[in-house]
Each structure stands twice: as C-alpha cells, then as structure tokens.
C-alpha positions, 0 to 999 in steps of 0.5 A: 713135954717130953719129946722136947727134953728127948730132943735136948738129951739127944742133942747133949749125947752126940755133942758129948761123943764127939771129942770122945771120938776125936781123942780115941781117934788121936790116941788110935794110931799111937798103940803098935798092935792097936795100929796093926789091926786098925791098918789091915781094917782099913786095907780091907776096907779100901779094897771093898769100896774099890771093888764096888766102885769099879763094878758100879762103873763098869770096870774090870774087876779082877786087876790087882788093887795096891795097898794103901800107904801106913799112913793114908791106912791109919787115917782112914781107919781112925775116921772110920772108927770116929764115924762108928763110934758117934753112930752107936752113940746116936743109935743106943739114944733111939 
C-alpha cells in the first residue's frame, strides 16, 4: 500500500516542479546582475563540454574556444538551471 501512494507522491512532485522551473527560467534572464552570473555559468560551462568533446574526439585542445553569444549563453544557463532544478526536486523525493 505504500509503495503505490510513494509512486503518486513522487509523481505529483516532479509534475508540481516543472512550471516552477519553467517561470524561474522565464524570470532568470530578466534580472541584470542575475543575467551576469548565469552568463559567465553558461561560458564556463560551454568551455568545459567543448574541452571534452574535443578530447573525446581526439582533437587538439589547446585552440582558443569563442564565447558563446548573450543570448545563446542566457538560454543555455537557464536550461541548465531548469534541468537542475527538477533534478534536486527529484533527488529530495528519494
């Protein structure tokens, strides 16, 4: 009895995070300093998978990675921080 009732709380809180992740990243971008940190998280992280995947395919490494552009940074940090967002929620259910 209760694994099922475990199972449907489980359920109702991940289906409960996600528009709670969509308005944080809707409302993410729009604060100035907010914008500024989430950008450099986003280039550092840009620069990490890039490093990797060049290593992973063998290429050189030591080549100068180019920023990503504002906007394309903003998106990608806000998916990021959605993506995290319903994972810690996920992760405290267990």
């Amino acid at each position: 009895m209760a694994l099922p009732v475990l199972k449907l709380g489980t359920l109702a809180l991940k289906t409960l995070s996600k528009p709670i992740a969509s308005r944080l990243k809707q409302q993410a971008g729009l604060h100035p300093k907010f914008r500024n940190i989430i950008v450099s998280i986003a280039q550092a992280n840009h620069r990490m998978t890039t490093t990797m995947q060049r290593r992973l395919y063998g290429h050189a490494t030591n080549v100068e990675i180019r920023p990503l552009n504002e906007e394309k940074a903003v998106q990608a940090a806000v998916d990021l921080l959605g993506e995290a967002f319903v994972f810690s929620v996920l992760l405290m259910t267990l």
